[in-house]
N, C-alpha and C positions, 0 to 999 in steps of 0.2 A: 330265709334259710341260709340264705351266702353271709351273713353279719352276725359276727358276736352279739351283738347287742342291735333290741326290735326299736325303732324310733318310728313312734306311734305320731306323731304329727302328721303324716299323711290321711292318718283314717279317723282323728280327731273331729268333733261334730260340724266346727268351724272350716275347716276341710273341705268337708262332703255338703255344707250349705244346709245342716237341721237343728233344730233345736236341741237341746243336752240332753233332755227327755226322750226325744224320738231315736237321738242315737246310742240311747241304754237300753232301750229296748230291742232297737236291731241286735246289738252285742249280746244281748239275752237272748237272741231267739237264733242266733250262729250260734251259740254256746248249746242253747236244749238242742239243737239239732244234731250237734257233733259237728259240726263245721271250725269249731275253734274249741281251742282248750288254754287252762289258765288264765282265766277270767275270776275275778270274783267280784260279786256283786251283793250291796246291801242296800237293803230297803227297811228306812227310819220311819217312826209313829207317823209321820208331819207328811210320808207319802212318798218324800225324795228320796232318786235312787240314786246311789252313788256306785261307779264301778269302776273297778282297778283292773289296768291292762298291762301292768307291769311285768307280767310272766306269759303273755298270749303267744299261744302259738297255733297256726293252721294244720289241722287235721290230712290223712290221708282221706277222708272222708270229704274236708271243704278244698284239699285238691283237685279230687275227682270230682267235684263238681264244678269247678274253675275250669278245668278243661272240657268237660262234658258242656259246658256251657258257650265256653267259647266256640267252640267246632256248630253247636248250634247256631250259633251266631253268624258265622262264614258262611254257614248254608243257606240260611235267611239270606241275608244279601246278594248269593249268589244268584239264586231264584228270582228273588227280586228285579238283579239286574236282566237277567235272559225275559222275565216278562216285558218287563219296560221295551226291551229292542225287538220284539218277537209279537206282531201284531195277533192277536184273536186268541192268544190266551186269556 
């Protein structure tokens, strides 16, 4: 949201370590969710989808769950950590 312009090679499939398939699908299923917007995606006779992320951008929707997440996150670990040092839980 700080950059004129989105430079999509970080969340590209080769990136994140999946196949082209698995991450059209992710991008399809942040888009139905309302987590991202400006996506389009087409799917030909032959099965393959192709999807253009040249206008994507992250929702208030996949904000709040970026933070909503994260904080879960911190919690988790913190828990974690207090059982670990904390015998007979």
């Amino acid at each position: 949201m700080d950059y004129p312009e989105f430079d999509p090679t970080p969340i590209c499939h080769r990136a994140i370590g999946v196949s082209k398939e698995r991450w059209a699908r992710y991008i399809e299923m942040m888009a139905d969710v309302g987590y991202i917007k400006g996506v389009e995606i087409t799917t030909f006779l032959t099965g393959e989808t192709d999807v253009d992320i040249g206008d994507i951008r992250i929702t208030l929707k996949g904000l709040e769950y970026l933070q909503e997440n994260s904080m879960m996150n911190k919690l988790y670990r913190a828990a974690k950590g207090i059982k670990e040092v904390t015998p007979g839980i």
